[in-house]
C-alpha positions in Angstrom: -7.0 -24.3 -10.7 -3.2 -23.2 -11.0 -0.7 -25.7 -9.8 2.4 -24.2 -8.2 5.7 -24.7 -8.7 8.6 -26.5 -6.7 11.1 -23.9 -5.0 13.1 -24.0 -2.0 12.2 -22.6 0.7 13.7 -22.5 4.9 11.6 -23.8 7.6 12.5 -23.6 11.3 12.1 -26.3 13.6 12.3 -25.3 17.4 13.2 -27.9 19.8 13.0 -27.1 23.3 15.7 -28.9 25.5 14.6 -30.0 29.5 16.7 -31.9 32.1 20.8 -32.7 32.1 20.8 -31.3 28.5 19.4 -28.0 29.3 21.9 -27.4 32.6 25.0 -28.7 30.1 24.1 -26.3 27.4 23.4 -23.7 29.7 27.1 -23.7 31.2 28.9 -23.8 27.9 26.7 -20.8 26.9 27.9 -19.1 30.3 31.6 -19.1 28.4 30.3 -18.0 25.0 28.6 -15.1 26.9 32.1 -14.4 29.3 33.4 -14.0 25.4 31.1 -11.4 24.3 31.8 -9.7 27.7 35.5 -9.2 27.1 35.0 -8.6 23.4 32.4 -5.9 24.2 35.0 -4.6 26.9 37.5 -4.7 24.5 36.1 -2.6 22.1 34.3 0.2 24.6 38.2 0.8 25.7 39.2 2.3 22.2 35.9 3.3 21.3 35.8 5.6 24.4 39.1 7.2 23.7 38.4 9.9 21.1 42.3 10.6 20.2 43.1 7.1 19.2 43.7 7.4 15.9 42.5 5.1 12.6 39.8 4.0 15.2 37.3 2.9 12.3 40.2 2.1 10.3 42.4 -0.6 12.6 40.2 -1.0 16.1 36.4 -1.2 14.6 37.9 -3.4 11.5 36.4 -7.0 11.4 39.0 -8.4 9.1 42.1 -6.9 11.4 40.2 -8.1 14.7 40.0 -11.3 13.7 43.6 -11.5 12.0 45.0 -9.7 15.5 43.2 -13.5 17.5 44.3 -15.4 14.7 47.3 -17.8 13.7 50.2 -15.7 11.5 49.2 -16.3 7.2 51.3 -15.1 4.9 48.4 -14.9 2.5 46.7 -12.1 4.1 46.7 -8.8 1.7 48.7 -6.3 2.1 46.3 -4.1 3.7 45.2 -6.0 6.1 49.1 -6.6 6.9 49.7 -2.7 7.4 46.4 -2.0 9.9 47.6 -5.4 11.8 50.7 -3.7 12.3 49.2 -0.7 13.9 46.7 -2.4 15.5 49.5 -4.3 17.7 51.1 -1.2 18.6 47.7 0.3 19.8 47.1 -2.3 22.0 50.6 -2.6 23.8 50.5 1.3 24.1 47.5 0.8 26.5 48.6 -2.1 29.1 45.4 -1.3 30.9 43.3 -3.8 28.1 45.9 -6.6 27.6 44.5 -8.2 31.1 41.3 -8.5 28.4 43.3 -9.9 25.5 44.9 -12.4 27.4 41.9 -13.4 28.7 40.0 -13.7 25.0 43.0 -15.5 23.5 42.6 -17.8 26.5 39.1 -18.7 25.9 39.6 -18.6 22.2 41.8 -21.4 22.5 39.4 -23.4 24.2 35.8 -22.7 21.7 35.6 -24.2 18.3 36.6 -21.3 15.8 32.8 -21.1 14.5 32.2 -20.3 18.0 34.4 -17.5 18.3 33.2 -15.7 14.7 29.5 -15.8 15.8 30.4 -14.3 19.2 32.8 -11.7 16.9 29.6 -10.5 14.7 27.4 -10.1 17.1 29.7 -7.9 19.0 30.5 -6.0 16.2 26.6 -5.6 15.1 25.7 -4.4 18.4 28.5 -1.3 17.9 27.2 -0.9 14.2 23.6 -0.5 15.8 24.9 1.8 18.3 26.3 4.1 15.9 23.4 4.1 13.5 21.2 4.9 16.5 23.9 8.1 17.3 23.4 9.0 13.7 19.5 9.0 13.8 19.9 10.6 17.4 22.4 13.9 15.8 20.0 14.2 12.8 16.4 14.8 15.1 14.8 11.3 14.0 15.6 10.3 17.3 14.9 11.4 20.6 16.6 9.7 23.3 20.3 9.4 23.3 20.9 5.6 22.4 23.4 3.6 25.3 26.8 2.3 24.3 26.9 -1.7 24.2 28.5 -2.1 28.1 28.9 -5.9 29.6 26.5 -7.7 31.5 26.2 -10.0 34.3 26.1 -13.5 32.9 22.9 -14.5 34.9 21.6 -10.9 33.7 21.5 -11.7 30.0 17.7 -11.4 29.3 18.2 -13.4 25.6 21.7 -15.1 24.2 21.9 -16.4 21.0 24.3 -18.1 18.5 23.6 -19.7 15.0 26.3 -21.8 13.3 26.1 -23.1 10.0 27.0 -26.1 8.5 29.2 -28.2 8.2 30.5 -27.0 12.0 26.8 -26.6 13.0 26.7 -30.7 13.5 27.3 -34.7 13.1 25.2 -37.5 12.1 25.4 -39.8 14.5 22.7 -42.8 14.2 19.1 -43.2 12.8 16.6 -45.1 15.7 12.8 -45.5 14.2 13.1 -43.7 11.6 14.3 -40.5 13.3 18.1 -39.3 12.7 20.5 -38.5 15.5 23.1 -35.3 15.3 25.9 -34.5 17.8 26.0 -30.9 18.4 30.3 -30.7 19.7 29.9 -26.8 20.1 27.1 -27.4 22.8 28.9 -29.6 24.5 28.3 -32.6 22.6 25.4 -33.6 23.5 22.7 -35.6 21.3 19.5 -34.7 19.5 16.7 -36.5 18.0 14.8 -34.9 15.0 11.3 -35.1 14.0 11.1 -38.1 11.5 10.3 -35.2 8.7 13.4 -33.6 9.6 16.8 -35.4 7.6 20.3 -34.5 9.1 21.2 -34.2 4.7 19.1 -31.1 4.6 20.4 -29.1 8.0 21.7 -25.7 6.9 22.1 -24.3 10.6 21.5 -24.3 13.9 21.0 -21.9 16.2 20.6 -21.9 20.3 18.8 -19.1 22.3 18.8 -19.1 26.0 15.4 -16.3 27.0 13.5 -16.9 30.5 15.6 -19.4 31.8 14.9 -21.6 28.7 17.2 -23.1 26.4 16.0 -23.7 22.7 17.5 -25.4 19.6 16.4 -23.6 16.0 17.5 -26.1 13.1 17.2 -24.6 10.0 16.2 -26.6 6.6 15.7 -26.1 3.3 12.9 -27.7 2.0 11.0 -27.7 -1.3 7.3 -25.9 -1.4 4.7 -29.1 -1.4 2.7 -29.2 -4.8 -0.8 -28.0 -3.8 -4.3 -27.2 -5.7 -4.7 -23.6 -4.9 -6.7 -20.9 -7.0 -5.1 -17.7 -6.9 -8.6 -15.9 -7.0 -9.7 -17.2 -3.9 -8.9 -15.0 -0.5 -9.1 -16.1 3.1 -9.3 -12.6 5.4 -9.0 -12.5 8.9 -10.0 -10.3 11.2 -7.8 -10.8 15.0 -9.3 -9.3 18.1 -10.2 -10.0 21.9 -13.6 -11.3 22.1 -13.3 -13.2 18.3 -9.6 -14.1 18.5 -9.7 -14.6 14.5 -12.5 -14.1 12.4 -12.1 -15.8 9.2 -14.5 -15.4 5.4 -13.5 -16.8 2.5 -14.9 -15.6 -1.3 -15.1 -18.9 -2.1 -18.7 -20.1 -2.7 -20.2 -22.9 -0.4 -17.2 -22.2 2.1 -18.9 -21.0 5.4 -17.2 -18.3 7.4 -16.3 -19.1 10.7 -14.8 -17.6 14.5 -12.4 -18.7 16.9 -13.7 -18.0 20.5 -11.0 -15.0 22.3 -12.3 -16.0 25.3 -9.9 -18.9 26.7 -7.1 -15.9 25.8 -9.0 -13.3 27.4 -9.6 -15.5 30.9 -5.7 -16.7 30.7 -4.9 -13.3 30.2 -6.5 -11.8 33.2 -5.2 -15.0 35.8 -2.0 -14.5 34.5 -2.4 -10.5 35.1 -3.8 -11.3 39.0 -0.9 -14.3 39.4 2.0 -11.7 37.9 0.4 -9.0 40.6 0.8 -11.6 43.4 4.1 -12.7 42.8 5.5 -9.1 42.3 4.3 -8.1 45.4 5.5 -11.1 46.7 9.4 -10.4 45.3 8.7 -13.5 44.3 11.9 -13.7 41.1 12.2 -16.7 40.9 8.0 -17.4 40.3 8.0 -14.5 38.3 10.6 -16.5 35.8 8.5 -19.4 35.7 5.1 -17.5 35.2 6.4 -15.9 32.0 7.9 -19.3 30.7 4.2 -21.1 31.0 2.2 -18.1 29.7 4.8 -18.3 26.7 4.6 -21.8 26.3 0.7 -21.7 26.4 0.2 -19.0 24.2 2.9 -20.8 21.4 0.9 -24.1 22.0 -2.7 -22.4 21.6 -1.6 -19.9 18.5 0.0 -23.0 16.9 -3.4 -25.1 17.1 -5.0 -22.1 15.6 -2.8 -21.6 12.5 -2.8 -25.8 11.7 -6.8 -25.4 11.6 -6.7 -21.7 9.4 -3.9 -23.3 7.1 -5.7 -26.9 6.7 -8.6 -25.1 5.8 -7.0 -23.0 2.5 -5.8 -26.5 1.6 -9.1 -28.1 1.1 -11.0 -25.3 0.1 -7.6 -24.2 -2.1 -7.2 -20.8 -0.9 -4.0 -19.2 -2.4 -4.1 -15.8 -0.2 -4.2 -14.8 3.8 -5.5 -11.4 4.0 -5.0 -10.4 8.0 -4.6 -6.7 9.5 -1.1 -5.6 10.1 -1.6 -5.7 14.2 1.6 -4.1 15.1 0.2 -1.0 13.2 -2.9 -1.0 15.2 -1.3 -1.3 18.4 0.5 2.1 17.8 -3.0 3.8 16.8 -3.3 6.6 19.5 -7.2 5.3 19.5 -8.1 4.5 23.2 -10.0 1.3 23.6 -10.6 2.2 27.5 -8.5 0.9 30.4 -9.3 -2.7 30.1 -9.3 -3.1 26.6 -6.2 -1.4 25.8 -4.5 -4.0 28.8 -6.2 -6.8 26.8 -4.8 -5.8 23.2 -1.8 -4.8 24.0 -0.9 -7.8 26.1 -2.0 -10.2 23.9 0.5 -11.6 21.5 -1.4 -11.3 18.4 1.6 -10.7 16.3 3.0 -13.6 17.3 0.0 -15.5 16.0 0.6 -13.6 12.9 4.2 -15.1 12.6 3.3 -18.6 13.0 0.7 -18.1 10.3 3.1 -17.8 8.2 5.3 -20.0 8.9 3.2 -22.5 8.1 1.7 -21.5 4.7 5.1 -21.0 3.5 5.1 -25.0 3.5 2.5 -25.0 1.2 2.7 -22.0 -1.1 0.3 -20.2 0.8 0.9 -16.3 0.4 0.1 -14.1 3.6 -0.5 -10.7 3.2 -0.8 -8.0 6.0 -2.7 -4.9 5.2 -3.5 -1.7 7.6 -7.4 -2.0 8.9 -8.6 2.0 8.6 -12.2 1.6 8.2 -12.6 -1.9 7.4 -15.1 -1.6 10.7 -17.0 1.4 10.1 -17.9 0.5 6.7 -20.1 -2.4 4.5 -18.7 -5.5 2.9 -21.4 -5.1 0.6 -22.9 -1.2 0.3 -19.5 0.2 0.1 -17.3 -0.3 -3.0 -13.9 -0.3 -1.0 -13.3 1.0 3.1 -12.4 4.6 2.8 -13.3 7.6 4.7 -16.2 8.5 2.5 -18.0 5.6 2.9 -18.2 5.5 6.7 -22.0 6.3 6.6 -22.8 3.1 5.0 -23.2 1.1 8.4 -23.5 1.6 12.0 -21.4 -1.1 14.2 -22.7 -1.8 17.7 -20.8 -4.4 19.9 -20.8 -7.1 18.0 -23.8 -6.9 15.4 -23.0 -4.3 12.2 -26.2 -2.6 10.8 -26.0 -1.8 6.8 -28.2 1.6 7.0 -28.3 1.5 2.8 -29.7 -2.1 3.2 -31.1 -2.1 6.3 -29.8 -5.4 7.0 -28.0 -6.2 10.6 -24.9 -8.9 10.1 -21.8 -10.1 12.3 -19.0 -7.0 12.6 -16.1 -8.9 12.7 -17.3 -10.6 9.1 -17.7 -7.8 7.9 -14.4 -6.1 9.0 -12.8 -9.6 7.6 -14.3 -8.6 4.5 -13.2 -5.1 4.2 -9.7 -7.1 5.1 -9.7 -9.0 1.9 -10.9 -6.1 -0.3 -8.3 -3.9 1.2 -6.2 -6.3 -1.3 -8.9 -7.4 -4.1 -11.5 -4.6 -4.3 -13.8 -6.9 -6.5 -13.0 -10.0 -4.3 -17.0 -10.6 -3.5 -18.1 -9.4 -6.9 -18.8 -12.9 -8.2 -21.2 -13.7 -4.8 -24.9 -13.3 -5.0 -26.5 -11.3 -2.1 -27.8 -13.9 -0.5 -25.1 -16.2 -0.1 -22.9 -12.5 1.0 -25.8 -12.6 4.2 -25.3 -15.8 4.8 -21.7 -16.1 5.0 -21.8 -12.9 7.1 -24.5 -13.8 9.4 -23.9 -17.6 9.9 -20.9 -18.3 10.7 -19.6 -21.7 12.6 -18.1 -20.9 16.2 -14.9 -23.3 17.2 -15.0 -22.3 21.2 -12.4 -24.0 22.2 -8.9 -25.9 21.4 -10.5 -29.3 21.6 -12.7 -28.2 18.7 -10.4 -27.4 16.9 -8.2 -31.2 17.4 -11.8 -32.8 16.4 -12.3 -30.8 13.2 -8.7 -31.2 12.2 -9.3 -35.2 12.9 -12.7 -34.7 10.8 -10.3 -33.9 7.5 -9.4 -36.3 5.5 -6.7 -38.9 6.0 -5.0 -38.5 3.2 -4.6 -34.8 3.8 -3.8 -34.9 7.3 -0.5 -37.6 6.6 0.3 -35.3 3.8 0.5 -31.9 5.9 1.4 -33.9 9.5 4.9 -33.3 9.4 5.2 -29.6 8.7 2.6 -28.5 10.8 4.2 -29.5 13.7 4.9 -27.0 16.4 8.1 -27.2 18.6 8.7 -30.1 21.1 10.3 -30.6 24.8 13.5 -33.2 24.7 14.6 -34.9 27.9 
């Protein structure tokens, strides 16, 4: 066994606010967006007048926008001095925008400065994108004409966000049972309690995002990589799909493979499908809102029980590496599944599964890695040396059972596809396994069918383990 070294590392807690905090946080965020409006206006004006001259130069210049808002300093550089100059002139040479900078110096004056940078860069980075999207469009890597950053409606904005860093980002304000209190003043001041793993000493930044109606609160920490017993031979792969939501085998001997039941996703998926079909016909908006909230909220809550049970079981087994198939990739495929199994992958949110995977074994030095899946199904784990193309005739797969035609043996096909997963990475990965223990892991594997299986089996670990991992496997939670 290897034991890993301390580094630093940032881990995101997501707190999701509910009540008189959510409405207050929502109305200042109604100004910051009224901001990005008129800075988005702003810029459009110039930007669509071809003949104004030293446009990239003066008007599309960070460091001369942000002087033209700001209070006179003599210690600005000459350069920056000279575009200021003629950035002034541009702008009272065109009365038809000063209506717009009145209106940004007026709610500049009333937002912290932090505020008004954030809302600056990501006005700016939206034009950026819009230009490297022209670029990609002129030279054929394109095909559609990308559209020009325009204002929106400020109950329009699908997603909102702003990150601040510290020390603007926040204020300690009190510790109660062991749990520190900040004041956020750029949200309105209100008041948060963090998770008791979570110290106000090691908040780097903080960053709200308003999407569906809901208002969350990312507070970034940096945080040191938990000493841990892992053994960089040993692989975990895992094989994601709709019937088997993950199916997981290890080369570790004695470790047995096991499945997580797709079936709870696969119902949920198709009353959400029948519920979004009656509330659309229904012009039901408002239902429509709140139906994409819960299935969001369910799928985060589900995926996150998933991930605590896959990452607490490379801990006690010490499993260094996450094999898992790059599922964006495989969504792309032009391969069609049929009508109701493309609806069923594709609406899914395996990648987000994928995500919080990771998220959590970065907490314990765990290292996922996420390969493409060509022919890790249509080959054998064990009669083929690696999945390629010329080893297809290997095995047959049928539904669920996968027949080794060199071997004549029949075996579980998501194991096996797990398999081909890990030696995607490590060709000799099962090299070490005899043959017998290769059948067994592949054709007895333990079945977890539901969520409360997996809250038992995680209770079934050891105590020590479980108060040593409790803290950063925690998913996000609602405050009132």
């Amino acid at each position: 066994m290897s034991k890993d070294k301390q580094s630093k590392i940032t881990v995101v807690e997501s707190i999701r606010l509910r009540g008189d905090k959510r409405r207050k946080v929502k109305n200042v965020l109604k100004k910051y967006k009224h901001l990005k409006n008129l800075m988005t206006i702003f810029l459009k004006y110039f930007f669509c007048k071809k003949h104004v001259p030293f446009f990239y130069e003066v008007i599309f210049n960070e460091n001369v926008f942000n002087a033209y808002f700001s209070k006179p300093n003599s210690r600005r550089k000459e350069k920056v001095k000279r575009r200021l100059v003629l950035f002034r002139s541009l702008v009272e040479n065109n009365p038809g925008i000063q209506n717009i900078v009145d209106q940004i110096r007026n709610i500049k004056s009333q937002v912290p400065n932090c505020v008004f940078q954030s809302v600056r860069q990501q006005t700016f980075q939206d034009f950026k994108s819009y230009l490297r999207l022209w670029k990609s469009f002129k030279s054929g890597k394109v095909s559609n004409p990308p559209n020009i950053p325009k204002p929106r409606k400020l109950d329009k904005f699908l997603s909102f966000g702003l990150t601040i860093s510290q020390p603007h980002a926040c204020r300690y304000v009190d510790t109660k049972n062991g749990q520190d209190v900040i004041l956020i003043p750029w949200l309105g001041n209100i008041k948060v309690k963090l998770p008791r793993w979570l110290k106000f000493k090691d908040i780097k930044f903080i960053t709200v995002s308003e999407k569906f109606d809901e208002v969350w609160i990312h507070i970034g920490v940096e945080t040191e990589v938990l000493q841990t017993d892992l053994d960089n031979s040993l692989y975990l792969g895992i094989d994601l799909g709709i019937r088997n939501l993950a199916s997981c085998v290890s080369n570790k001997s004695g470790h047995r493979s096991f499945i997580i039941n797709g079936g709870p996703f696969k119902y949920f998926n198709q009353w959400y499908h029948k519920t979004f079909a009656k509330l659309q016909s229904d012009n039901n908006i408002k239902g429509l809102r709140q139906l994409a909230r819960f299935r969001k909220r369910w799928f985060d809550n589900q995926f996150h029980k998933v991930a605590n049970h896959i990452i607490l079981e490379c801990l006690r087994n010490g499993i260094k590496y996450i094999v898992v198939g790059n599922v964006y990739e495989s969504k792309n495929q032009t391969v069609n599944l049929g009508r109701m199994q493309n609806q069923q992958f594709h609406s899914i949110p395996l990648k987000r599964l994928v995500d919080i995977i990771k998220y959590k074994a970065q907490k314990f030095g765990i290292e996922v890695i996420e390969v493409e899946e060509s022919y890790t199904s249509k080959t054998s784990c064990i009669s083929a040396p690696e999945p390629d193309a010329q080893y297809t005739n290997t095995g047959i797969r049928n539904g669920s059972l996968f027949k080794d035609t060199v071997l004549n043996k029949v075996f579980h096909a998501d194991l096996n596809g797990a398999a081909n997963i890990v030696k995607k990475v490590y060709q000799n990965a099962f090299s070490h396994l005899k043959r017998k223990e290769m059948f067994f892991k592949l054709c007895n594997p333990f079945k977890i069918r539901n969520s409360h299986m997996l809250h038992n089996l995680s209770l079934s670990l050891p105590l020590v383990l479980l108060e040593k991992q409790a803290a950063s496997l925690t998913g996000c939670y609602p405050v009132g």
